[in-house]
C-alpha positions in Angstrom: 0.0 0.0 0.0 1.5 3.5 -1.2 1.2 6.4 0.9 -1.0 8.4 -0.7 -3.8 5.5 -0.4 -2.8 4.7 3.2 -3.1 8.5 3.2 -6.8 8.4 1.5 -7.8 5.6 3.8 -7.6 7.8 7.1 -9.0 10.5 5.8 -12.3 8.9 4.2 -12.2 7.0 8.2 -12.3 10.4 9.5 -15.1 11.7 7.3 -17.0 8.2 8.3 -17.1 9.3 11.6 -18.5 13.3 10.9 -21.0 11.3 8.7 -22.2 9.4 11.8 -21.7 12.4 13.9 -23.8 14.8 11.9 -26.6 12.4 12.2 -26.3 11.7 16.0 -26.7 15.2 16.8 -29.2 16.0 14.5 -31.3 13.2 16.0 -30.0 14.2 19.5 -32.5 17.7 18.9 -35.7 15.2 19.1 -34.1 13.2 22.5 -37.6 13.1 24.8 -40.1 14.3 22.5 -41.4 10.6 22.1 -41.0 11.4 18.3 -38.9 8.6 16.9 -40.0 9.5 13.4 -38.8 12.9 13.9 -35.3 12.1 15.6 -35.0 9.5 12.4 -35.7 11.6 9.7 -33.5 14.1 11.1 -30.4 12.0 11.3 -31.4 10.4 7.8 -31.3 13.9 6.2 -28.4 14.7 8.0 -26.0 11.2 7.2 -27.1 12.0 3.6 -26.5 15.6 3.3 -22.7 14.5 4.9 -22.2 12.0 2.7 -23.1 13.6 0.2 -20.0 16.1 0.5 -17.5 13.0 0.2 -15.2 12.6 -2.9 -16.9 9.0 -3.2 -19.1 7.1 -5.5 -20.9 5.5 -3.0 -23.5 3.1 -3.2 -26.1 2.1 -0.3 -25.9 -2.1 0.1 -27.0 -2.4 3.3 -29.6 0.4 4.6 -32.7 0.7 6.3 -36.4 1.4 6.7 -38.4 -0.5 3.8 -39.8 -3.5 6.2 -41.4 -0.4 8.6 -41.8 2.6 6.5 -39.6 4.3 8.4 -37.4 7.6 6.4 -34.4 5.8 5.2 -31.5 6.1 2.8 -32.5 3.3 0.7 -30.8 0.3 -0.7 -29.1 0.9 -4.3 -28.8 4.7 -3.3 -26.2 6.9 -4.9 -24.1 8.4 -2.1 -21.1 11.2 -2.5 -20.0 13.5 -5.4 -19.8 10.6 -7.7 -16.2 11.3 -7.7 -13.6 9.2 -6.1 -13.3 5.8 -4.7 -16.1 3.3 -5.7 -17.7 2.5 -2.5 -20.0 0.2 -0.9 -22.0 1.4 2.2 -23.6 0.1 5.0 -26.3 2.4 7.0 -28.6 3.1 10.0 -28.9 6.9 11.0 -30.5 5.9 14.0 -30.3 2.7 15.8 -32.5 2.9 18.8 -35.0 5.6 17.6 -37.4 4.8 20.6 -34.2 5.0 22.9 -33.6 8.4 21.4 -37.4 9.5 21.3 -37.9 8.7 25.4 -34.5 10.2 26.3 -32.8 6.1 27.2 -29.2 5.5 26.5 -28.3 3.1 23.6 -28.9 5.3 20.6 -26.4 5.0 17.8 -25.5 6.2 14.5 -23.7 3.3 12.4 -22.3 3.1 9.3 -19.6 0.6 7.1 -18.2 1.5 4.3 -16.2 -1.0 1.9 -14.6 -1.0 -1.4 -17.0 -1.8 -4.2 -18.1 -5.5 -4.5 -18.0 -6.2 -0.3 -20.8 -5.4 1.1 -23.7 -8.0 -0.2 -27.4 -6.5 -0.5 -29.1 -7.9 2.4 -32.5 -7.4 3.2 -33.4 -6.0 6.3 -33.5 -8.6 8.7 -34.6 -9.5 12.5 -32.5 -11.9 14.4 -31.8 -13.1 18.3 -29.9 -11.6 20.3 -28.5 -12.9 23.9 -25.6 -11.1 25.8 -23.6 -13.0 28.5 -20.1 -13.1 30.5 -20.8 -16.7 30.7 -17.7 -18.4 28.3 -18.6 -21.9 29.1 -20.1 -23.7 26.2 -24.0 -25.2 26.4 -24.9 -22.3 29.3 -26.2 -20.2 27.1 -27.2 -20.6 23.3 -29.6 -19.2 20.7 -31.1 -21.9 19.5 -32.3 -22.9 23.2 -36.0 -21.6 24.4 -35.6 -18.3 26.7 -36.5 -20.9 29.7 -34.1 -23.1 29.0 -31.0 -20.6 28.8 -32.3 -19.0 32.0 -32.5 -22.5 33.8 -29.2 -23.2 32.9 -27.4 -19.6 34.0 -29.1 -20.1 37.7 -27.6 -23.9 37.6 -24.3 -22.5 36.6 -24.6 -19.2 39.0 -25.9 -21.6 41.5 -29.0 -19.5 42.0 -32.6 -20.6 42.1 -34.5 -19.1 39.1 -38.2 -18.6 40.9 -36.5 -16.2 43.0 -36.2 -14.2 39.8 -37.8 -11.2 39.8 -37.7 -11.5 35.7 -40.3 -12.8 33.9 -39.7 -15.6 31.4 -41.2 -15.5 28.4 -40.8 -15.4 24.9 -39.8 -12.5 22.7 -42.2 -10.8 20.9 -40.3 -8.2 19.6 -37.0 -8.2 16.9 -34.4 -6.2 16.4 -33.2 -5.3 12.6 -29.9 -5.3 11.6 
């Protein structure tokens, strides 16, 4: 790698994160107005308008918004001055828009960006998540049911899991990616 590309790397890094800093604070504006739409659009506009301003061809792969209507910079979207590096990008103005709109921590503004051709077009997409400090192997695992994976944490914490003040149940609710 020369130096001017090593040179073009950083600086296109550094831009990436203005890009998701423009958005975050323009969403920050709607943070408890119970307005997630709002705080979304706003940080949409925003990482657009930014990216916009980069010496890129850019090209969205991986975006948001068609599964819930939600404002989005879409997939196949032409990103930058159309000069530049050809680019692939990955989006989400705002991850945690409900977080943002009741004032919670855990917002985020996220984006990737690749060369051309490494970023696949996914579709949006809802998967399980489960967070644990547990390393041991069979404690914990996606593909067991919610009781199961709780069962199995008091056995290994040596805890009794009716004394739980947590209620087991199922998830209703996914997260997209």
């Amino acid at each position: 790698m020369n130096s001017t590309s090593v040179k073009m790397e950083r600086n296109l890094a550094l831009e990436a994160v203005r890009v998701t800093e423009a958005a975050a604070l323009s969403a920050s504006r709607w943070m408890g107005r119970g307005d997630e739409k709002s705080a979304d659009q706003a940080a949409v506009d925003a990482m657009r308008q930014a990216l916009n301003t980069l010496q890129i061809q850019g090209t969205v792969r991986i975006g948001e918004g068609e599964r819930d209507e939600a404002p989005m910079l879409f997939i196949g979207e032409k990103l930058g001055t159309g000069n530049g590096p050809s680019l692939d990008i990955a989006v989400d103005p705002v991850e945690g828009t409900n977080f943002v709109a009741n004032n919670l921590p855990g917002g985020l503004s996220v984006i990737s960006i690749s060369e051309r051709g490494n970023l696949f077009n996914a579709p949006e997409t809802y998967m399980d998540k489960i967070s644990s400090r547990v390393k041991e192997k069979n404690v914990i695992d996606l593909d067991f049911p919610v009781k199961k994976n709780i069962s199995n944490l008091a056995d290994y914490k040596n805890k009794d899991p009716k004394l739980s003040l947590i209620h087991i149940s199922e998830p209703t609710r996914r997260t997209p990616i």
